[in-house]
Backbone bond lengths (Angstrom), bond angles and torsions (degrees), N, CA, C in turn:
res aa  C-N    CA-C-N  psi(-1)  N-CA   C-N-CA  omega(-1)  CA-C   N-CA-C  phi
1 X - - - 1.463 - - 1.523 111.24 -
2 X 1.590 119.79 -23.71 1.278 102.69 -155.98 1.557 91.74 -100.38
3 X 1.373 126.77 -19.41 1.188 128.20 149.52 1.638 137.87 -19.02
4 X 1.339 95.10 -60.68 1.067 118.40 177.48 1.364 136.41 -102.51
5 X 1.620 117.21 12.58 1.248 135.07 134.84 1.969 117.25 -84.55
6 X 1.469 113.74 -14.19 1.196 104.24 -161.61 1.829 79.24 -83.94
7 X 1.499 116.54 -52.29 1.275 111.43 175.99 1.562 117.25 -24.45
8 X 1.266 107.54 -53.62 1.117 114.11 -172.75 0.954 124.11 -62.45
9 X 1.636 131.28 -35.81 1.195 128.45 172.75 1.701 106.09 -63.56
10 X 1.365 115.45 -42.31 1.498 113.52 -148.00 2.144 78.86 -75.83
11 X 1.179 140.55 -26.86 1.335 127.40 -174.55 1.507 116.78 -59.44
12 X 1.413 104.38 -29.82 1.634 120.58 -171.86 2.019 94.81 -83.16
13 X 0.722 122.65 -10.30 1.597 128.50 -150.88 2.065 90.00 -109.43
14 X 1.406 86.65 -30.81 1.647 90.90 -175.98 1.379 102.56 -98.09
15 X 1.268 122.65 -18.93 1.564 110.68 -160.35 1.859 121.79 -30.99
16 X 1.441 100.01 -35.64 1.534 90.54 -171.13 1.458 104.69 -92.96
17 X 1.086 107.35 17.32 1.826 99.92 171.17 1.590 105.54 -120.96
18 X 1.284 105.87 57.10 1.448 114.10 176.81 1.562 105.63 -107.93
19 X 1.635 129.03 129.58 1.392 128.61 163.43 1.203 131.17 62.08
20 X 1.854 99.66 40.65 1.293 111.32 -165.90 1.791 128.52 106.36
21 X 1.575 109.76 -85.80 1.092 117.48 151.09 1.452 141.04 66.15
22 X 1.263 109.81 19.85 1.368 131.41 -150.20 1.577 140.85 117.61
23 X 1.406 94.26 -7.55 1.406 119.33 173.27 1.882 102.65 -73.90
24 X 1.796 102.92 128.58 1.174 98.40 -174.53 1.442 99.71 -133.23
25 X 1.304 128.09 36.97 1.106 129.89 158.14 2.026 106.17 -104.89
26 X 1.488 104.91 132.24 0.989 83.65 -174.07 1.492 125.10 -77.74
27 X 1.462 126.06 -10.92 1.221 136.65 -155.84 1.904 102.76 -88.55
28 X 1.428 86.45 -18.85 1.804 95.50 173.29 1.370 111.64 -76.70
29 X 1.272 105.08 -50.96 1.847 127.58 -160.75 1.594 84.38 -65.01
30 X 1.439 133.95 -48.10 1.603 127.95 -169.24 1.481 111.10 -81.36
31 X 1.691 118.55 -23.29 1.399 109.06 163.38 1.487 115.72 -66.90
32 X 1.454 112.40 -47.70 1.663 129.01 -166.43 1.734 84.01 -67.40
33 X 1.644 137.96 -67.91 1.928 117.96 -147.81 1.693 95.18 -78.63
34 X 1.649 110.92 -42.35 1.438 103.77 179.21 1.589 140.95 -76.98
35 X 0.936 109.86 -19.07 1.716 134.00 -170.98 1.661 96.73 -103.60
36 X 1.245 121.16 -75.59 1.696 125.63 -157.32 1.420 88.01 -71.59
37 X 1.211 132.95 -71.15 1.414 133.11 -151.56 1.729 114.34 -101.83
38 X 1.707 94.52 11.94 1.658 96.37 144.24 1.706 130.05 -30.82
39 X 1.592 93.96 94.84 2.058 93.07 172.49 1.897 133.44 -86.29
40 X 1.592 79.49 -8.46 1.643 92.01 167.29 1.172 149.56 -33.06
41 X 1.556 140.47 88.22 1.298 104.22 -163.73 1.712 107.58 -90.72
42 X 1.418 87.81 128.01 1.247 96.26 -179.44 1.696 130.22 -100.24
43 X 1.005 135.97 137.45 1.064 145.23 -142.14 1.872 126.52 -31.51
44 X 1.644 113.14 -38.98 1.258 102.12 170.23 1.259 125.16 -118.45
45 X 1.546 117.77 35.00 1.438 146.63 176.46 1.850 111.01 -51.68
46 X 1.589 111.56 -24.18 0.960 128.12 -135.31 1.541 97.75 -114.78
47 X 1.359 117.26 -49.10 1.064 134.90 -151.66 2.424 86.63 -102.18
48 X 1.063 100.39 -38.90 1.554 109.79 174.97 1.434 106.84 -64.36
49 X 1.306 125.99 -82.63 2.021 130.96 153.93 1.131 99.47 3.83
50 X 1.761 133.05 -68.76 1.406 109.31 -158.95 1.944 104.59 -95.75
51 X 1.114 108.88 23.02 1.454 111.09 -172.38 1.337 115.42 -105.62
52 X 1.636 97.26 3.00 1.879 112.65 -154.58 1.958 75.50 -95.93
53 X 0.932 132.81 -61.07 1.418 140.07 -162.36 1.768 115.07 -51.49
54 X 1.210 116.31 1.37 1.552 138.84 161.62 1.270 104.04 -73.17
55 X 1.036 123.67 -52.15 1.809 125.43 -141.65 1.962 95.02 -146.86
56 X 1.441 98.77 36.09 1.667 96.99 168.43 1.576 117.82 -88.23
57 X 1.161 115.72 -19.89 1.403 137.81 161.28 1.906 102.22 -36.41
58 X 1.209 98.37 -83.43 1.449 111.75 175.56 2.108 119.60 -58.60
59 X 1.548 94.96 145.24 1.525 135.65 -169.84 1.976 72.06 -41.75
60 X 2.031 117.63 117.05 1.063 131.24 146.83 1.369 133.16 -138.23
61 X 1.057 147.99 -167.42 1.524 149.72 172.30 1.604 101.15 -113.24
62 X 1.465 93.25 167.42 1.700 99.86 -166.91 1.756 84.75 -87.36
63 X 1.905 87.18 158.79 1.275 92.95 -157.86 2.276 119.70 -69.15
64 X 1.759 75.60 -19.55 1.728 78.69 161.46 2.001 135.04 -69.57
65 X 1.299 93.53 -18.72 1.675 105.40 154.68 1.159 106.97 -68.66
66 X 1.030 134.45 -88.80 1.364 136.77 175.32 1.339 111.48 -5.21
67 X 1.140 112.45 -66.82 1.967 118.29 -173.28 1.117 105.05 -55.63
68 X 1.895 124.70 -40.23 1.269 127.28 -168.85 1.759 96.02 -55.92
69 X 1.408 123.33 -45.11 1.604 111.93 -142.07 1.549 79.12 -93.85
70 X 1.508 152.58 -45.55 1.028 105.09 161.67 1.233 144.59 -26.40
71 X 1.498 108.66 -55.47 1.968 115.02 175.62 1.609 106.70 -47.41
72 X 1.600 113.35 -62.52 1.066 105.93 162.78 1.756 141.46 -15.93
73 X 1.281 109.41 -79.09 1.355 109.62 159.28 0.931 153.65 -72.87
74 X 1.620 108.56 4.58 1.637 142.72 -171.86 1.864 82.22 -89.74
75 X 1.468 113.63 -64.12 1.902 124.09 173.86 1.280 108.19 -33.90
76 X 1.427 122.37 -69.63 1.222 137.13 -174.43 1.427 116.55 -59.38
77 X 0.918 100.62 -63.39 2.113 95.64 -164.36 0.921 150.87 73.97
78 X 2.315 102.57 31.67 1.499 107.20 177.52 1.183 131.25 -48.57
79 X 1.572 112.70 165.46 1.317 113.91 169.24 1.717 115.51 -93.10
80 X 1.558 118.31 -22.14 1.471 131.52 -170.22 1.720 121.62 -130.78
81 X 0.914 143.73 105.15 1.192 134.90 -153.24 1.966 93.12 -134.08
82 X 1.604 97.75 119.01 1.364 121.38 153.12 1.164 107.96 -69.84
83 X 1.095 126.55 136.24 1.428 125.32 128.94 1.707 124.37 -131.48
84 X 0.970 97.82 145.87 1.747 99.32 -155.39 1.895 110.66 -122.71
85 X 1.392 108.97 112.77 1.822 98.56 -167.71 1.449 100.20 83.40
86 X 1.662 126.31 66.85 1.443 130.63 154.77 1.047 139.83 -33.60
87 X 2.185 107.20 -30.45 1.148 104.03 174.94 2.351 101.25 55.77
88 X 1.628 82.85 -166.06 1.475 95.28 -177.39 1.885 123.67 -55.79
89 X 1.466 108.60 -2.69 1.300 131.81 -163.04 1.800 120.08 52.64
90 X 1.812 110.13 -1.28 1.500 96.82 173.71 1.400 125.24 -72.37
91 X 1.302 119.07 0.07 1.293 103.33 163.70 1.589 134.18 -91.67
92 X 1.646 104.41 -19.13 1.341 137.66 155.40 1.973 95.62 -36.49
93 X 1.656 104.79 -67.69 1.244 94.45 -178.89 1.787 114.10 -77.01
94 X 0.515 137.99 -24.09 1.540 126.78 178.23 1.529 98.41 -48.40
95 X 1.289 104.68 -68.29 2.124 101.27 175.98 1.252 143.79 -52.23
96 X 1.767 90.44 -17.78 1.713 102.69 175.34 1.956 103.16 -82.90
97 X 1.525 86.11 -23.50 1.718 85.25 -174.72 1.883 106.26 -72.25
98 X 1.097 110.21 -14.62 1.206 113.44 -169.17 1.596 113.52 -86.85
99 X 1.195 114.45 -26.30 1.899 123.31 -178.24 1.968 96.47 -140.61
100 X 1.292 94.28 94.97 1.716 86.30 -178.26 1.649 108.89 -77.45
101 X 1.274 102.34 5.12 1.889 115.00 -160.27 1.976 76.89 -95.61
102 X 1.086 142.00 -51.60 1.292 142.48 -171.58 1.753 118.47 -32.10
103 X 1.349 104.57 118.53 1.536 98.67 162.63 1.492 115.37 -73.01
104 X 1.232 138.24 137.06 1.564 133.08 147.56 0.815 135.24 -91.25
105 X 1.060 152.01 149.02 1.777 156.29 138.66 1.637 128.74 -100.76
106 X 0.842 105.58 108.82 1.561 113.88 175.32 1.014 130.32 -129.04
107 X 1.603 117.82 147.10 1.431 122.69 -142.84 1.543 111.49 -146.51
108 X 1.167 113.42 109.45 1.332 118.77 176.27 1.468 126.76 -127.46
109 X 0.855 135.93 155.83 1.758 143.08 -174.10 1.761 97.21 -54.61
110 X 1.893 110.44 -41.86 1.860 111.36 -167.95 1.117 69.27 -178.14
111 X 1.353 109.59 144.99 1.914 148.85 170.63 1.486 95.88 -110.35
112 X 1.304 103.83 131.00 1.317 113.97 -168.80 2.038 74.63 -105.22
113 X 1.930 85.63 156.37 1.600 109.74 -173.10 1.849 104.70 -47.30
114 X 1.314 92.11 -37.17 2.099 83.65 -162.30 1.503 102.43 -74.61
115 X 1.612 106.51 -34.14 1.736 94.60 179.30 1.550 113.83 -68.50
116 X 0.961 126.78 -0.92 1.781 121.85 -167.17 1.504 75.82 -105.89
117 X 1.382 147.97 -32.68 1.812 131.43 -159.13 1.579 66.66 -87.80
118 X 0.999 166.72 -116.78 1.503 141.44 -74.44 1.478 98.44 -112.33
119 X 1.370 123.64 -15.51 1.700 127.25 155.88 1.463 124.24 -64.75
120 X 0.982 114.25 -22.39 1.775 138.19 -136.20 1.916 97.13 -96.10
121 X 1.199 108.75 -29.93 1.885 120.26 -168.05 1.385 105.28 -66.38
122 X 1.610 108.54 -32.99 1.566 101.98 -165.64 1.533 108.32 -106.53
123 X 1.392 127.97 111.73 1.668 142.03 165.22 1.442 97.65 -25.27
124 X 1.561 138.88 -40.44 1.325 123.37 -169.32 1.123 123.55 -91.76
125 X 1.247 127.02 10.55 1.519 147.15 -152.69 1.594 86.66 -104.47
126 X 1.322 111.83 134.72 1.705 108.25 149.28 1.653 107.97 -153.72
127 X 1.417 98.14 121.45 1.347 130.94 170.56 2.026 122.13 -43.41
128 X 1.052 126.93 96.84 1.499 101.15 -170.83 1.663 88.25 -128.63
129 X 1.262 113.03 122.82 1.668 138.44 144.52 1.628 119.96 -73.51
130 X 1.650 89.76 139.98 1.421 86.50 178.72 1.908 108.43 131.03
131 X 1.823 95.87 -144.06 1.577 86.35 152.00 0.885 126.43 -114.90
132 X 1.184 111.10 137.38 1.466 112.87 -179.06 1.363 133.18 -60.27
133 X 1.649 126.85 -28.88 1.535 144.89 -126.39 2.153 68.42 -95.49
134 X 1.774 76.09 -61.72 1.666 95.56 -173.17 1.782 117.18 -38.99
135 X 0.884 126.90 -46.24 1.603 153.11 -167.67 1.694 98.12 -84.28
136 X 1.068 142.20 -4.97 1.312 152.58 -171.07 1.280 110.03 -125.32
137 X 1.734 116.07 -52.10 1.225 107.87 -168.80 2.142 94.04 -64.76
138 X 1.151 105.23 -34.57 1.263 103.11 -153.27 1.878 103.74 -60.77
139 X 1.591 106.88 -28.66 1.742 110.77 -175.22 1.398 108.61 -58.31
140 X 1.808 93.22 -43.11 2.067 104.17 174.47 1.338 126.77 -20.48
141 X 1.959 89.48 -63.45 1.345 108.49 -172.54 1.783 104.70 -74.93
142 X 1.272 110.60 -41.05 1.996 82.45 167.69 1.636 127.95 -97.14
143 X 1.701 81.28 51.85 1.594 94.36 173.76 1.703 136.38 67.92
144 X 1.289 112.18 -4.60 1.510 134.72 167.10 1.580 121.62 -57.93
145 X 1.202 107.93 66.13 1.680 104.74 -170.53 1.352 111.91 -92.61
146 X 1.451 135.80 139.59 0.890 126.25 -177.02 1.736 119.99 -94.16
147 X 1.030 124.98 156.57 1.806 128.14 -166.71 1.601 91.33 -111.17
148 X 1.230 125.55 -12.00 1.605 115.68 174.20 1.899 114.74 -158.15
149 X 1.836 95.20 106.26 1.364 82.37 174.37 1.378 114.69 -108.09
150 X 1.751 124.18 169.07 0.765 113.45 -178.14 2.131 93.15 -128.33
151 X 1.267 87.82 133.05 2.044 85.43 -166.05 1.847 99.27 -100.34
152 X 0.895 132.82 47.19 1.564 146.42 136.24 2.009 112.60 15.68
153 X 1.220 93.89 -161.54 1.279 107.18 -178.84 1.494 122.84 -67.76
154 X 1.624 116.51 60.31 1.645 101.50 -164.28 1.870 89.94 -144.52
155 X 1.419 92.43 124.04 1.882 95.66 169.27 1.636 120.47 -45.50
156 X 1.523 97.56 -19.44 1.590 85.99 -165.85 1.308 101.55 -102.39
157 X 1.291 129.42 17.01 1.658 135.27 156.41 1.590 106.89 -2.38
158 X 1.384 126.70 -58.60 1.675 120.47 -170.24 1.291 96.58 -67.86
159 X 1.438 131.23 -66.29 1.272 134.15 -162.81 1.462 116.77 -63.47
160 X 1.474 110.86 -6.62 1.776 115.50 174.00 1.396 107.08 -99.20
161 X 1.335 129.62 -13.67 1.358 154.12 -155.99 1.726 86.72 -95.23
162 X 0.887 109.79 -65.48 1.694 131.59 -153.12 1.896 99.19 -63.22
163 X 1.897 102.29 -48.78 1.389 114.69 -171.67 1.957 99.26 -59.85
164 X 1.205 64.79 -32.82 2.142 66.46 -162.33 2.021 122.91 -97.73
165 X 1.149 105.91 -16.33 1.469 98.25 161.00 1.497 132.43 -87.22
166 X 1.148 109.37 -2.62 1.803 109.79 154.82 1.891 94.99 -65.46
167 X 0.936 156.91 -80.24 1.394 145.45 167.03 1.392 140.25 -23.64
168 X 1.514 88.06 -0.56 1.709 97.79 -178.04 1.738 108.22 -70.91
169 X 1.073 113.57 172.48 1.324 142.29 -179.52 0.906 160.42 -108.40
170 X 1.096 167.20 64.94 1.500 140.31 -151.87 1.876 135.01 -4.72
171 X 1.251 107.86 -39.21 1.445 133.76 -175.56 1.691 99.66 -116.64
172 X 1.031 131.92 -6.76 1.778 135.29 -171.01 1.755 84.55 -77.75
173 X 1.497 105.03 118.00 1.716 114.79 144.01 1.851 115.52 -93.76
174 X 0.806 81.99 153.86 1.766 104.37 167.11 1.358 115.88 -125.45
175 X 1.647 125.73 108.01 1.325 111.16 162.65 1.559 106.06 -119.30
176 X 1.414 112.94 129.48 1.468 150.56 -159.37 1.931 97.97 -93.06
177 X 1.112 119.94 95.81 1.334 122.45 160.36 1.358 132.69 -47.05
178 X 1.483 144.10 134.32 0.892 143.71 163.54 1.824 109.46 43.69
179 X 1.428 110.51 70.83 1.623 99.85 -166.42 1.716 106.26 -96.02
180 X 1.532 112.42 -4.87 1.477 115.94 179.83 1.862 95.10 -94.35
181 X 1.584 126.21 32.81 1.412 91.52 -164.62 1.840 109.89 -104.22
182 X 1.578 99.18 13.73 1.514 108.24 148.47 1.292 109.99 179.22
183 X 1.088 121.66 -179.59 1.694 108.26 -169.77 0.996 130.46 -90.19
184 X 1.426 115.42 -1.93 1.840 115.82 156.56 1.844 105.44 -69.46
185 X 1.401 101.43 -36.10 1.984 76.74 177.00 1.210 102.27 -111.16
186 X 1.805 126.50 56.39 1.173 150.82 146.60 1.385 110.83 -73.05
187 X 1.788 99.32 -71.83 1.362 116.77 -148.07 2.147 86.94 -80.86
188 X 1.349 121.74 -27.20 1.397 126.21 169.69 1.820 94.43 -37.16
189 X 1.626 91.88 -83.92 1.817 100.37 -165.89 1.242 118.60 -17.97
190 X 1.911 99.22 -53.39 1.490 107.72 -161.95 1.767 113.49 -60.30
191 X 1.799 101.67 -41.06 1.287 113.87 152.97 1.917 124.47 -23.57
192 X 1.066 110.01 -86.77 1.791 130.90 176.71 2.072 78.79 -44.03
193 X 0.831 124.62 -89.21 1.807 117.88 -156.30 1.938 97.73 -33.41
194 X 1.211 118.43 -50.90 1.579 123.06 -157.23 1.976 97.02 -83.30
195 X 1.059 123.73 -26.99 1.125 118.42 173.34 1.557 134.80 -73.04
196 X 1.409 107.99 123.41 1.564 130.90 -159.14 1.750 100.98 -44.21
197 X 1.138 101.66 -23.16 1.893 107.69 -167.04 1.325 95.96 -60.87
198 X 1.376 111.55 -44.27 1.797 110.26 -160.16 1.796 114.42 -110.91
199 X 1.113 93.19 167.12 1.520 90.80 -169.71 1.262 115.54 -119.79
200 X 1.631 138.11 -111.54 1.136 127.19 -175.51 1.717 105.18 -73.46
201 X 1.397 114.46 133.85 1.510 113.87 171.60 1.546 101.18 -131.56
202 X 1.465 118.14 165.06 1.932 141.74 -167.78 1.608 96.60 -149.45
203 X 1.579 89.69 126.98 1.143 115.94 179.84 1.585 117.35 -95.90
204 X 1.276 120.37 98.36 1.620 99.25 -163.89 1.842 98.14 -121.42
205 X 1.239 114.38 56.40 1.378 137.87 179.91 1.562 95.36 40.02
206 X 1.229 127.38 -75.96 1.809 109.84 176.73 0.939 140.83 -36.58
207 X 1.643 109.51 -35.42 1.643 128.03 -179.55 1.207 109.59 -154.82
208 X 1.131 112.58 145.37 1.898 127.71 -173.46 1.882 91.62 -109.64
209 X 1.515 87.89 130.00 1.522 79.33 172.37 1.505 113.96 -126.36
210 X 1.354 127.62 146.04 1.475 125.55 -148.75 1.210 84.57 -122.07
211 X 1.997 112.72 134.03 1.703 109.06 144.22 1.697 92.47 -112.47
212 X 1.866 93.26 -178.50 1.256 102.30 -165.31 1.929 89.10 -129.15
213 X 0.872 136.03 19.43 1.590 134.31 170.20 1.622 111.12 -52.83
214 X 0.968 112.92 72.50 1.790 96.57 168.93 1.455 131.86 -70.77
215 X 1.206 119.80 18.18 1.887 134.66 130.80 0.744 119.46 -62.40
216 X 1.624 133.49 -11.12 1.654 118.17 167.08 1.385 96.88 -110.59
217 X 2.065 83.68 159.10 2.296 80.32 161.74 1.157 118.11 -67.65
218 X 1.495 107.18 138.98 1.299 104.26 152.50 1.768 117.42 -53.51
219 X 1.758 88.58 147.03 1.658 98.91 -168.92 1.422 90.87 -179.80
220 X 1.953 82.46 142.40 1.686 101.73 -177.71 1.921 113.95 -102.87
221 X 0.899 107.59 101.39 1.533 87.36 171.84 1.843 116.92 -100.30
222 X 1.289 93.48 150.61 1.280 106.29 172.27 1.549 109.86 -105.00
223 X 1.180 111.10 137.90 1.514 104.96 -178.63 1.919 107.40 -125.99
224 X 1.097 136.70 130.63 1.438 138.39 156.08 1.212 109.79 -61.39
225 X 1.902 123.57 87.00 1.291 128.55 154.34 1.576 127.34 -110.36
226 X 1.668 97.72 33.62 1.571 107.64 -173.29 1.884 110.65 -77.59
């Protein structure tokens, strides 16, 4: 319940940043009506929905995040994808379903049995337990950089943040999990938006998502995707 009044407040708080809305860049306004507020159903939406009920037990996002980072990476079209703190791993799969050409990496403290059966289908997927910081720095050094991370369920969020944006890019996203989920990785978020490293970032209360283009202005959007 208290969830879902706090939602509620923060929806009323967003109202005017719903569907664009003042956004006058156009390349924002077509990420924010086409990308975020994509209504499409698109092809394995269907077959993913009933796959979420395996691994609902385990640390996930509501299932409309989820769809977003498919759209997301379906838009994008990395070639390497971190993800760091698996949590339940269905959102891991929503993105692999989205670029089957994609390498992954994912990294958790222990993969519980059901997330490795619904991780486990795709040859490009690889599972790493343990530490992560450690297990990353080491891909660096044989040159494995990733063009899209996603920083998930893991305490050390700053220090995985920190390892990996000296490598950012021009085309490198960052999407930042749960960054309102207390106010030490509040006052962090607000950090990553104000810092010179990154450039345009969207706040869509579940996930903050970072590009690194320094041809555009820097600019913060907030978007109403509650």
């Amino acid at each position: 319940m208290g969830d879902i009044i706090l939602r509620g407040w923060n929806w009323c708080k967003r109202f005017r940043h719903r569907r664009g809305y003042g956004v006058h860049s156009p390349s924002d306004f077509f990420f924010i009506t086409d990308v975020i507020y994509e209504q499409r159903p698109f092809y394995a939406y269907s077959s993913l929905h009933h796959l979420r009920r395996v691994v609902a037990f385990l640390p996930h996002y509501r299932e409309k995040v989820d769809k977003f980072l498919f759209r997301l990476v379906n838009y994008l079209q990395p070639s390497v994808l971190f993800d760091v703190g698996t949590g339940s791993g269905i959102s891991v799969r929503y993105m692999m379903e989205a670029r089957a050409e994609m390498d992954v990496y994912t990294f958790s403290d222990k993969f519980q049995d059901a997330v490795k059966r619904i991780l486990s289908f795709k040859p490009s997927v690889v599972c790493t337990e343990g530490d992560a910081l450690s297990e990353i720095n080491g891909l660096i050094s044989d040159g494995i950089i990733p063009d899209f991370v996603h920083i998930a369920y893991t305490a050390d969020y700053e220090k995985v943040f920190e390892a990996l944006v000296p490598y950012a890019k021009e085309d490198t996203c960052f999407v930042i999990g749960k960054p309102y989920q207390n106010e030490a990785k509040k006052r962090w978020w607000k950090k990553v938006i104000d810092d010179s490293r990154t450039g345009v970032t969207f706040d869509l209360y579940d996930v903050g998502i970072v590009f690194f283009d320094k041809n555009r202005v820097k600019e913060h959007r907030v978007v109403n995707f509650l």
